[in-house]
C-alpha positions as CSV (number, residue, x, y, z in Angstrom):
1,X,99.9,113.6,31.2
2,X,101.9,114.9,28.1
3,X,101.1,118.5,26.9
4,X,99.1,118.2,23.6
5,X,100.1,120.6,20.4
6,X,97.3,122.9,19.4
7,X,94.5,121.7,17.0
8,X,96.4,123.3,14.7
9,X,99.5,121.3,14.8
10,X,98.4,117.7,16.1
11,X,101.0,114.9,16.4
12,X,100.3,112.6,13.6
13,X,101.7,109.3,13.4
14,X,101.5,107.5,10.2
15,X,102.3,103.9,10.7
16,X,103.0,100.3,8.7
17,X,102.6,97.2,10.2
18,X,103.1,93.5,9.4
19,X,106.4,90.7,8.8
20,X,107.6,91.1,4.9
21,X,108.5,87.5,5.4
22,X,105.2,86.4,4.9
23,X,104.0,87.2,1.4
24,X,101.1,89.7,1.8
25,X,101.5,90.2,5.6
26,X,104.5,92.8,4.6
27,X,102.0,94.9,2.9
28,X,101.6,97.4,5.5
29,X,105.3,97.9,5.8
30,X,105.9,98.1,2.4
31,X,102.8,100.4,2.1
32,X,104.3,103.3,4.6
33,X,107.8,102.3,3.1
34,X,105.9,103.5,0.0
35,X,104.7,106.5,1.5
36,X,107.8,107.8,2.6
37,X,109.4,107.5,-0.7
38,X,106.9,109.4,-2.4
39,X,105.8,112.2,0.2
40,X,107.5,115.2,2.5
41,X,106.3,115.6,5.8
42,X,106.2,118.2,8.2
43,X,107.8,118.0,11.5
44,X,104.8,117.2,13.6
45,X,104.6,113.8,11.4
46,X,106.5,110.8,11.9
47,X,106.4,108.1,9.1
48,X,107.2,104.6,11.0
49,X,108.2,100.7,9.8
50,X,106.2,99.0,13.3
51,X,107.2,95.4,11.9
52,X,105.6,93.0,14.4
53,X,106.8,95.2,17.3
54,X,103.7,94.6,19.0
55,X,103.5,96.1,22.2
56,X,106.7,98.4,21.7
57,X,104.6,100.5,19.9
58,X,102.8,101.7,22.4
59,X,105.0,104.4,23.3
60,X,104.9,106.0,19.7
61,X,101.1,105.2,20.0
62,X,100.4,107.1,22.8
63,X,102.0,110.0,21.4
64,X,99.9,110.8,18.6
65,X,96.9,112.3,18.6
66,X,96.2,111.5,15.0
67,X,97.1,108.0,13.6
68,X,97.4,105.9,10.6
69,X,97.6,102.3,10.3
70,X,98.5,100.8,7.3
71,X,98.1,96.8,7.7
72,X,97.0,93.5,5.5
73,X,93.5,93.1,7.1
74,X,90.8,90.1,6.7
75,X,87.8,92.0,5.9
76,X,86.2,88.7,4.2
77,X,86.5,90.8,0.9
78,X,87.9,89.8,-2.4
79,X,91.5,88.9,-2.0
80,X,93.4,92.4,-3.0
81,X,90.6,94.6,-1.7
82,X,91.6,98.1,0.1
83,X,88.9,99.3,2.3
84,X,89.2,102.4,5.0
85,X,87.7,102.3,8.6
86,X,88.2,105.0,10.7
87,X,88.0,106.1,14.8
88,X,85.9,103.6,16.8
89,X,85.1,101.2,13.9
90,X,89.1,100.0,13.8
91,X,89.3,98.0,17.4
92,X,86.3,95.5,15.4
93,X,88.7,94.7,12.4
94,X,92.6,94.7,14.0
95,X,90.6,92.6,17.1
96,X,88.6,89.9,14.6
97,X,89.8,87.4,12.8
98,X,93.4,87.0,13.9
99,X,95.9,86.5,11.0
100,X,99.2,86.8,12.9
101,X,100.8,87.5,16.0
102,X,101.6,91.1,15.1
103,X,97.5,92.0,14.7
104,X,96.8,90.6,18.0
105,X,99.4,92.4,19.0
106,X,98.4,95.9,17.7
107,X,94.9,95.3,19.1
108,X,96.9,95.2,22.5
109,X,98.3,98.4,21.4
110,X,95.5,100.4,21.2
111,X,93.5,99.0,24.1
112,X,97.0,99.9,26.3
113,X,96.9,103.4,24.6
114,X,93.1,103.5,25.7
115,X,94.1,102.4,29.4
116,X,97.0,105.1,29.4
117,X,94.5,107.9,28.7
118,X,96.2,109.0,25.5
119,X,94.4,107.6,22.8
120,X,94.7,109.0,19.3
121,X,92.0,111.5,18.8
122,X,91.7,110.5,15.4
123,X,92.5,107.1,14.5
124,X,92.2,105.3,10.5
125,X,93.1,101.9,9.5
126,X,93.9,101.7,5.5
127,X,93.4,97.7,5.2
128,X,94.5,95.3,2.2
129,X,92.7,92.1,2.0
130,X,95.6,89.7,1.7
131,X,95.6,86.9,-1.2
132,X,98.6,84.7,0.3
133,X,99.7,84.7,4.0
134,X,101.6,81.1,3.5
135,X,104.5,82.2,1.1
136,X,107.3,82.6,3.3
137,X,110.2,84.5,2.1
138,X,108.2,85.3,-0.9
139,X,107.2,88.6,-2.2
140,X,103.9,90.3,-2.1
141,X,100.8,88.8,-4.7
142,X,100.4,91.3,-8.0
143,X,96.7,92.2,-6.6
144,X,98.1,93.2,-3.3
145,X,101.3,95.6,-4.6
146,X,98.5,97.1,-7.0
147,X,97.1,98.7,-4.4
148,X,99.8,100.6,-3.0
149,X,99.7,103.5,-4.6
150,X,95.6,103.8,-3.9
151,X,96.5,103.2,-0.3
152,X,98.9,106.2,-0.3
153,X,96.2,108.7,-2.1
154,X,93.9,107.5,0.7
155,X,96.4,108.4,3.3
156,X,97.2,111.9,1.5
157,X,93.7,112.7,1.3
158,X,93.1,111.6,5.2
159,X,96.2,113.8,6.4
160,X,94.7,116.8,4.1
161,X,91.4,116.4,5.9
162,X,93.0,116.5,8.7
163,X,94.7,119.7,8.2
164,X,97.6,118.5,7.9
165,X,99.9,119.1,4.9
166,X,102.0,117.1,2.5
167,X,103.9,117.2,-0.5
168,X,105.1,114.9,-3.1
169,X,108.6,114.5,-3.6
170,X,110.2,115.6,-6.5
171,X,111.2,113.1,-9.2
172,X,114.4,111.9,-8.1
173,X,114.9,113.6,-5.2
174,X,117.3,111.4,-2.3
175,X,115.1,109.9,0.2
176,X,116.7,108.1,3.4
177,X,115.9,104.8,3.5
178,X,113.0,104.0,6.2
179,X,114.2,100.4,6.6
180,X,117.7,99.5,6.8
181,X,119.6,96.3,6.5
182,X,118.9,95.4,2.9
183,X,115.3,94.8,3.8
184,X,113.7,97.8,1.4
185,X,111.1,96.4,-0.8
186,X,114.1,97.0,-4.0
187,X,117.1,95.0,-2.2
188,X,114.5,92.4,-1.0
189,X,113.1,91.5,-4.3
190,X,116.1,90.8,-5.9
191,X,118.0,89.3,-2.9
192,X,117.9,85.7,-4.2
193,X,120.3,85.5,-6.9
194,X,120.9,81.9,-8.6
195,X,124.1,80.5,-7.0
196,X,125.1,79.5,-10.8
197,X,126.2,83.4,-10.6
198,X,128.7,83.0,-8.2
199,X,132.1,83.4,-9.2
200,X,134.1,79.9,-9.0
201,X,136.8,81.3,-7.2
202,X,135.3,81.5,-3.8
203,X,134.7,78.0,-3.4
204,X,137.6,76.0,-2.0
């Protein structure tokens, strides 16, 4: 069994979830993609993209004793809704409904986490009720990118709770990026450029 920190210092893990390819189902990663931008972090907290990783989570999972989620949830809520559960309530939501692989994967997540004895002590789910899960290769709906930045307050405010500090960023300060290849919410918005742009001189 791993040595724990003290109360003092827990291992927090703050976490976005969910395939950008699909409309609203990147909101979780664009959500902690968000969060990174905007806050510091102390060394006992590690900000992490978990895509549709799925079960490869586990590991960072199992190291935390306090964790985030941030994920596009069906709560049966209006459609851009951002509701928080918290500790044993989030099994009921990430297990319902299914709206893609990478939930039913995350439920699998924390039920191996529970079978591993290290279970997060403190667990919270900050959920987006999607509005469109069919786009693909499209970009998040207006209602659901509104939300961001309320997601990220409710996340400060959780971690503060919890003892555990952060800072905002200063205005223009360089930030590394926390997804690479091009797939940052800026380079993926504008990636599709009108092939009328291209310059004639590369075509045969």
């Amino acid at each position: 069994m791993r040595d724990r920190l003290s109360p003092a210092k827990p291992r927090v893990l703050v976490l976005g979830i969910g395939n950008i390819l699909w409309a609203d189902e990147g909101f979780g990663v664009r959500a902690v993609e968000a969060f990174h931008r905007a806050y510091a972090v102390p060394d006992n907290v590690t900000v992490l993209d978990g895509g549709t990783q799925g079960l490869y989570l586990v590991q960072f999972v199992t190291e935390a004793d306090y964790l985030i989620v941030f994920d596009a949830i069906d709560y049966g809520l209006k459609p851009g809704t951002l509701k928080l559960v918290e500790n044993d309530e989030v099994p009921k939501f990430t297990g319902a409904k299914k709206m893609s692989l990478h939930q039913t994967g995350f439920q699998e997540v924390l039920s191996a986490a529970d079978l591993l004895g290290h279970y997060p002590e403190r667990l919270a789910l900050i959920g987006c009720q999607p509005v469109d899960l069919e786009d693909w290769g499209g970009p998040m709906t207006s209602p659901v990118k509104a939300v961001i930045p309320q997601a990220l307050d409710v996340a400060m405010r959780l971690l503060r709770t919890w003892g555990v500090d952060v800072e905002r960023r200063p205005e223009g300060a360089a930030v590394p990026a926390l997804l690479e290849n091009d797939i940052d919410f800026e380079s993926y918005e504008r990636r599709a450029e009108p092939a009328a742009h291209a310059p004639l001189g590369d075509f045969p």
